[in-house]
MMTF fields as JSON, N, C-alpha, C and O atoms, coordinates in Angstrom:
{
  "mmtfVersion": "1.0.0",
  "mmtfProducer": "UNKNOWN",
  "numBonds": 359,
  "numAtoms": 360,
  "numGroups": 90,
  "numChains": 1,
  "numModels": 1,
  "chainsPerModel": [1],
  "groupsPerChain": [90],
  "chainIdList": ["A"],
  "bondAtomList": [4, 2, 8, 6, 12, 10, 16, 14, 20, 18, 24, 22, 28, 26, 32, 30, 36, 34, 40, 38, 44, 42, 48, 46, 52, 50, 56, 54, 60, 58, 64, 62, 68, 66, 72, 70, 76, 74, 80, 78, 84, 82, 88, 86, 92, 90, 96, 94, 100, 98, 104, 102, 108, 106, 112, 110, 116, 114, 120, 118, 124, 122, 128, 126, 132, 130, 136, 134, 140, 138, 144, 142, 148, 146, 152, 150, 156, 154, 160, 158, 164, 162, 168, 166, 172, 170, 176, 174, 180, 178, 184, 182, 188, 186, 192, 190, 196, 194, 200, 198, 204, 202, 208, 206, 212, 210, 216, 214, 220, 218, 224, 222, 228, 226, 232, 230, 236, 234, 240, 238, 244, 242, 248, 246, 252, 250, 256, 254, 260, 258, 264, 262, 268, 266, 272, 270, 276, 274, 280, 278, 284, 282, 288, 286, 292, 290, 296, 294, 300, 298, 304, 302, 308, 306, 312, 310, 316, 314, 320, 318, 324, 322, 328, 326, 332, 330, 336, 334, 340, 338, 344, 342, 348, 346, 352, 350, 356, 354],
  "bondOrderList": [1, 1, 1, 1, 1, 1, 1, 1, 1, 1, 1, 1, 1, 1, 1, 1, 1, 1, 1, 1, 1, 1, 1, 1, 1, 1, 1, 1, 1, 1, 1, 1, 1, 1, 1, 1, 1, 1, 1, 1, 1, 1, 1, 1, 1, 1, 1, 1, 1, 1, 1, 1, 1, 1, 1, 1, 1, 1, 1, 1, 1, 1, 1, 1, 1, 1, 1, 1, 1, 1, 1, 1, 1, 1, 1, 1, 1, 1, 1, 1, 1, 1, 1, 1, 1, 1, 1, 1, 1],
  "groupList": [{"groupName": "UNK", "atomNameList": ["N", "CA", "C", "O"], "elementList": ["N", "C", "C", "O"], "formalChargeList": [0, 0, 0, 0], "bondAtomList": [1, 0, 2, 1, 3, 2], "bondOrderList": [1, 1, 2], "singleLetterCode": "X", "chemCompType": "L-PEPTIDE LINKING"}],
  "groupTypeList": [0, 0, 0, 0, 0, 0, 0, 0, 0, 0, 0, 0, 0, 0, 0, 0, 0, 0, 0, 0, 0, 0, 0, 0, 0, 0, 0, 0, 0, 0, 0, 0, 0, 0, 0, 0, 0, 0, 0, 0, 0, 0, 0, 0, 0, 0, 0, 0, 0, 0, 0, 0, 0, 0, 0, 0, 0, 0, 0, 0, 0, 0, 0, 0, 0, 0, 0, 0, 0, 0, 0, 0, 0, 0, 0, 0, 0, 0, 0, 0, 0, 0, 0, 0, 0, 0, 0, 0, 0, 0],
  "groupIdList": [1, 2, 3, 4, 5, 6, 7, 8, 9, 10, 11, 12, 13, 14, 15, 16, 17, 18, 19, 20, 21, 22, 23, 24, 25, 26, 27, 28, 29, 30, 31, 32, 33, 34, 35, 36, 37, 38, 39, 40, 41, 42, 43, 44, 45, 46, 47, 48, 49, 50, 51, 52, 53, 54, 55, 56, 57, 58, 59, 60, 61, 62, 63, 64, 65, 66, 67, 68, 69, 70, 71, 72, 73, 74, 75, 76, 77, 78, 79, 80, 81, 82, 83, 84, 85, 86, 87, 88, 89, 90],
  "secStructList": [7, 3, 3, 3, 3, 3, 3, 6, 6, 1, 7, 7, 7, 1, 1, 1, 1, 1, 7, 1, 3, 3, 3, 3, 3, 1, 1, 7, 7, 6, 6, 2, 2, 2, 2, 2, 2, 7, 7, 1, 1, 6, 6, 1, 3, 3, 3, 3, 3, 3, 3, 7, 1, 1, 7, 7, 7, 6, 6, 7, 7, 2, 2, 2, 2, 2, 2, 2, 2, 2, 2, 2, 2, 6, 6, 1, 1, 1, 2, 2, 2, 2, 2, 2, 2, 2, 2, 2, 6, 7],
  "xCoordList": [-61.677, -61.523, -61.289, -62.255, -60.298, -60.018, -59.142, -58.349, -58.958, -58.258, -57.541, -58.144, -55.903, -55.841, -55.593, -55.057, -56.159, -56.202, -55.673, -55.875, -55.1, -54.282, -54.768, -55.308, -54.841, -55.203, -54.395, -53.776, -54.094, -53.56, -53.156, -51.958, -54.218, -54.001, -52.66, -52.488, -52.086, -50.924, -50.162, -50.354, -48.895, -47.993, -47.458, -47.636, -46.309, -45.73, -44.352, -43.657, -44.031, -42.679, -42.184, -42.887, -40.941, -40.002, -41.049, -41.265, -41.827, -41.343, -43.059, -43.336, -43.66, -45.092, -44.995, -44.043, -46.302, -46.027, -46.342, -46.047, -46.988, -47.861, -47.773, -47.363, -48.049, -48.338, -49.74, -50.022, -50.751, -51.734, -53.014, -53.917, -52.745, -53.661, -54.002, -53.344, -55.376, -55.224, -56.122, -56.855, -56.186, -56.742, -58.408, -58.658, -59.294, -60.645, -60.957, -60.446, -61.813, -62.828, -63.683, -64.327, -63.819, -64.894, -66.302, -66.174, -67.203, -67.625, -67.288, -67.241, -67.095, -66.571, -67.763, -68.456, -67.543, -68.974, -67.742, -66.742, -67.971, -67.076, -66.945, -66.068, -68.165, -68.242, -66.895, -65.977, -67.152, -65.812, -64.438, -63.808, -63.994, -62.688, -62.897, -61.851, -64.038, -63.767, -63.37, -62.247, -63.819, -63.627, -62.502, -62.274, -61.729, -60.812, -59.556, -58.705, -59.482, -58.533, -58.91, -58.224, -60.02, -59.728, -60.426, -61.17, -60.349, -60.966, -62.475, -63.176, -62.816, -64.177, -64.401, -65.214, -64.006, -64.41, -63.017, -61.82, -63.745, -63.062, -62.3, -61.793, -61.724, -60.665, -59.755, -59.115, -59.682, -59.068, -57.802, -56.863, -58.471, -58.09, -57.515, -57.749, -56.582, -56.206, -55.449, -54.596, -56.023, -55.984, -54.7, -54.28, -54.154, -52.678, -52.099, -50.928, -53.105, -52.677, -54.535, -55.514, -54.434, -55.485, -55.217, -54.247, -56.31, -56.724, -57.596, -58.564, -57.894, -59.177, -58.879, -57.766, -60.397, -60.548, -60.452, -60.509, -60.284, -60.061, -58.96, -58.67, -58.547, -57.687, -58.019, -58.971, -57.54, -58.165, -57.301, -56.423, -57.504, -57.384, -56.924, -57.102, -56.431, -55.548, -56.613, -56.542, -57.455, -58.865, -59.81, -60.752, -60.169, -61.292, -62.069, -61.517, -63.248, -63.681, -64.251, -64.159, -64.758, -65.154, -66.271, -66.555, -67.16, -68.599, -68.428, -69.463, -67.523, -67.405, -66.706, -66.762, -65.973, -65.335, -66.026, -65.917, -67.017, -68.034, -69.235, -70.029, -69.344, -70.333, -70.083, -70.743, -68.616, -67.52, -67.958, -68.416, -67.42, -67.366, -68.744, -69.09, -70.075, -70.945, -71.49, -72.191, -71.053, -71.522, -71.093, -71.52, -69.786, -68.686, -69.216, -69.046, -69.824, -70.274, -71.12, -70.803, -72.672, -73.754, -73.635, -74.52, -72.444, -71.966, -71.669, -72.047, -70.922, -70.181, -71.16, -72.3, -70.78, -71.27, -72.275, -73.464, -72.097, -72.557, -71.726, -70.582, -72.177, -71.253, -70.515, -69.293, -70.796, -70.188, -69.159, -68.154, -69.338, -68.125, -67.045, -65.935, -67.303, -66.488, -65.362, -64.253, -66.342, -65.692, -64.731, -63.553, -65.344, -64.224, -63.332, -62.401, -63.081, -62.071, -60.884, -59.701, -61.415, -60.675, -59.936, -58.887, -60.4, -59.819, -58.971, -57.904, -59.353, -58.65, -57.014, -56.114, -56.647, -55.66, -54.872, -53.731, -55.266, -54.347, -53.66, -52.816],
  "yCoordList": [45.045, 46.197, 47.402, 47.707, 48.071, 49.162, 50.306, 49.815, 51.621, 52.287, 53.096, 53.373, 53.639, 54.455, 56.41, 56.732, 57.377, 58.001, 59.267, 59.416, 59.993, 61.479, 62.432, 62.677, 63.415, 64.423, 65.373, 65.831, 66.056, 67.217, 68.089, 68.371, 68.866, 69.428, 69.487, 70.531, 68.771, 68.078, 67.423, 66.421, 68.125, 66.922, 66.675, 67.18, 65.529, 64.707, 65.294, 65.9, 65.317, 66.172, 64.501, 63.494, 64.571, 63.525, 63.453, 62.302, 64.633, 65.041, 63.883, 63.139, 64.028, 63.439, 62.152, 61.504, 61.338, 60.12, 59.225, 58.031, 59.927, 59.027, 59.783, 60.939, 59.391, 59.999, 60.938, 60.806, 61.936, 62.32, 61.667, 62.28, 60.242, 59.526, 58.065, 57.525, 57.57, 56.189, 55.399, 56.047, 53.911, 53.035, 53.025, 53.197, 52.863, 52.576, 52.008, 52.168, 51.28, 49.958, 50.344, 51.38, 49.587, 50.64, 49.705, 48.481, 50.106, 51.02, 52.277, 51.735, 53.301, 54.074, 55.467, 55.984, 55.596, 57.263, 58.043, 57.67, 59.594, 60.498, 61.385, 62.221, 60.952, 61.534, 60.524, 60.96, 59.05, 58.678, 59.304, 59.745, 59.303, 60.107, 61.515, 62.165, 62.201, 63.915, 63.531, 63.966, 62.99, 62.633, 61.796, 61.788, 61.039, 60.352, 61.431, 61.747, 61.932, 62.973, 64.825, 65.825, 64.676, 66.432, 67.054, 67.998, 66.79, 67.278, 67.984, 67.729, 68.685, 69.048, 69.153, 70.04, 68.626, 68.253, 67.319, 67.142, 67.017, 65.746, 66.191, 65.318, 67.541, 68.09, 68.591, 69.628, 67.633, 67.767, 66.328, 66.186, 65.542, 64.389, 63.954, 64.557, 62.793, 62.111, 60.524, 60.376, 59.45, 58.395, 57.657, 57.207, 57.471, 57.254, 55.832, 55.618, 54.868, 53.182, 52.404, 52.78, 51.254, 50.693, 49.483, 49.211, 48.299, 46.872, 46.924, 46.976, 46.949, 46.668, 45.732, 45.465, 45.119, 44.335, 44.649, 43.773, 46.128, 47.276, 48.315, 48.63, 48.598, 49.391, 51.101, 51.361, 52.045, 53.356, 54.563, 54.1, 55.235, 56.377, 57.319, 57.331, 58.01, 59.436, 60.414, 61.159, 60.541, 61.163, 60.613, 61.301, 59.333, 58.814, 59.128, 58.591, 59.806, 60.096, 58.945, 57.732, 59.458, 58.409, 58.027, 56.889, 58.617, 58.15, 57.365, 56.699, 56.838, 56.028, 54.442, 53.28, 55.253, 53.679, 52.885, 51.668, 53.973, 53.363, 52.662, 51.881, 52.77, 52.966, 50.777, 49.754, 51.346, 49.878, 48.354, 47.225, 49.309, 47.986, 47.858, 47.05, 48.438, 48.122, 47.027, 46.101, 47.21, 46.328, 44.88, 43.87, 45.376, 44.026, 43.184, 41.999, 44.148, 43.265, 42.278, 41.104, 43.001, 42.255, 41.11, 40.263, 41.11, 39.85, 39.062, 37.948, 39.017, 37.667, 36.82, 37.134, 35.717, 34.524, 34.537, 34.335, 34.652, 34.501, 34.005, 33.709, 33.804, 32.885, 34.499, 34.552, 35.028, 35.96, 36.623, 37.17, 36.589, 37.17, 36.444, 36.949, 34.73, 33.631, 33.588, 33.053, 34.639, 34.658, 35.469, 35.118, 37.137, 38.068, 37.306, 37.205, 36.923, 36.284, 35.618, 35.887, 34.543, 34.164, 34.456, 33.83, 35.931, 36.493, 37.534, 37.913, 38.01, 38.862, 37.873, 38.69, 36.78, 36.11, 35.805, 35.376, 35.947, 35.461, 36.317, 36.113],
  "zCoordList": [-19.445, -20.316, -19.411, -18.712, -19.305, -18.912, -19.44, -20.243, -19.322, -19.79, -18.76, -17.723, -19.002, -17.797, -18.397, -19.457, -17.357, -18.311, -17.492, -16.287, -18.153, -17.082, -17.146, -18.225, -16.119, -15.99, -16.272, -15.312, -17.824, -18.34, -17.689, -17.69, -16.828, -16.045, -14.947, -14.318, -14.824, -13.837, -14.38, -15.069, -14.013, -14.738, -13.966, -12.857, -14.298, -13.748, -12.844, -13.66, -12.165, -11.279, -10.636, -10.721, -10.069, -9.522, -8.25, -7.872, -7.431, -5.976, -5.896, -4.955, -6.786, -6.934, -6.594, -7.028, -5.463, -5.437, -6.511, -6.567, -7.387, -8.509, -9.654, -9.546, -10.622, -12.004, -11.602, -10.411, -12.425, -12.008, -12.978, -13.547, -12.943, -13.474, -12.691, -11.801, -13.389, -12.817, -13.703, -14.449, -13.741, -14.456, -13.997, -12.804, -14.763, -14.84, -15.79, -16.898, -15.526, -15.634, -16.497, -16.33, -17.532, -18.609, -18.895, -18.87, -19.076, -19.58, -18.598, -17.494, -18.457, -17.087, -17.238, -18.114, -16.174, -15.845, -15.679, -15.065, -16.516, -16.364, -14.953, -14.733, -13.935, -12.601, -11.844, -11.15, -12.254, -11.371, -11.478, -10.516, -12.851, -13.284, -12.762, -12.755, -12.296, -12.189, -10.755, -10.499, -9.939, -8.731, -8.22, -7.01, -9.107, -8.765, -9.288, -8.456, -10.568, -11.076, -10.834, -11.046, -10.415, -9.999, -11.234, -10.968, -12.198, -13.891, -13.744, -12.765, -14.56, -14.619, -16.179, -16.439, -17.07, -18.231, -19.0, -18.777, -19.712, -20.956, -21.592, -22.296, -21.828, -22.235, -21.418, -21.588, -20.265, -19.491, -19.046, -18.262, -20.041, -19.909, -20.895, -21.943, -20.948, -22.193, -21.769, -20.894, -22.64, -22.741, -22.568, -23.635, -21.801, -21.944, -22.244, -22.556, -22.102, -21.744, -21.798, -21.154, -22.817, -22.513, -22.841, -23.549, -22.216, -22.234, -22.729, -21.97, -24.081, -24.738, -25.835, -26.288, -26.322, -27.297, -28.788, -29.65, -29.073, -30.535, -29.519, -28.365, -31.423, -30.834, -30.842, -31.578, -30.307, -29.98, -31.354, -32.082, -31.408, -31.874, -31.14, -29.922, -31.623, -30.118, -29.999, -29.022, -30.693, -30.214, -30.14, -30.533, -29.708, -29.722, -28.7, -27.739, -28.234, -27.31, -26.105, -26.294, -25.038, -23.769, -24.198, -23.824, -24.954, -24.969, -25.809, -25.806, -26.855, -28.16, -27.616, -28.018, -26.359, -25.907, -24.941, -24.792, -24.054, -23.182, -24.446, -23.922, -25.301, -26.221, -26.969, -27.156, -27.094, -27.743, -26.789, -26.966, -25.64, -24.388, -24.305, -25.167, -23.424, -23.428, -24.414, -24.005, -26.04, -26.963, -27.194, -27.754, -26.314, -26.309, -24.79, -24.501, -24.078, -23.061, -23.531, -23.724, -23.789, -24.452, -25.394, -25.518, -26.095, -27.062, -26.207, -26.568, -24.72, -24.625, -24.484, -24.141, -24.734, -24.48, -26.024, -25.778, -26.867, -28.008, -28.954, -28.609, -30.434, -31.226, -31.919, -31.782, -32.216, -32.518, -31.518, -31.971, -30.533, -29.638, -29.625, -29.453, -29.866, -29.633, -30.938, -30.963, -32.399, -33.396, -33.066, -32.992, -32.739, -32.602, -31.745, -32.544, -31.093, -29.825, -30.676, -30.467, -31.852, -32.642, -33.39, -33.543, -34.369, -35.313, -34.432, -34.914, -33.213, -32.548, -32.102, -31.907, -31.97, -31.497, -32.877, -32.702, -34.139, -35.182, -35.533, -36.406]
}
């Protein structure tokens, strides 16, 4: 489960080696993203690309998706996770 996510703040120019974003691993701490993207708050950011098991909302906040995965962690290996897994592939 990961999401990748940009830093608003910066945009994108040709001359740039990278976009001004990058992928993280979720459940994710908002200290890694301030430190990996430069940001000093969550409105600084926005969701651009994700690998998750649900799908997101264009405002869904970080604490709701750290909140998602964490819960999706604790299921695996249960009969219920094995369900979602199922209904998620049809």
């Amino acid at each position: 489960m990961r999401i990748y996510i940009l830093n608003t703040t910066r945009f994108y120019h040709e001359d740039f080696e990278e976009y001004p974003g990058a992928w993280f691993s979720c459940p994710v701490d908002f200290e890694e993203i301030r430190e990996r993207l430069g940001v000093q708050s969550e409105e600084e950011i926005e969701i651009e690309d994700y690998e998750l098991p649900f799908p997101l909302e264009g405002n869904t906040r970080l604490w709701e998706i750290n909140a998602l995965c964490r819960m999706i962690l604790e299921m695996q290996g249960t009969p219920l996770y094995y369900e979602m897994d199922v209904v998620q592939k049809r």
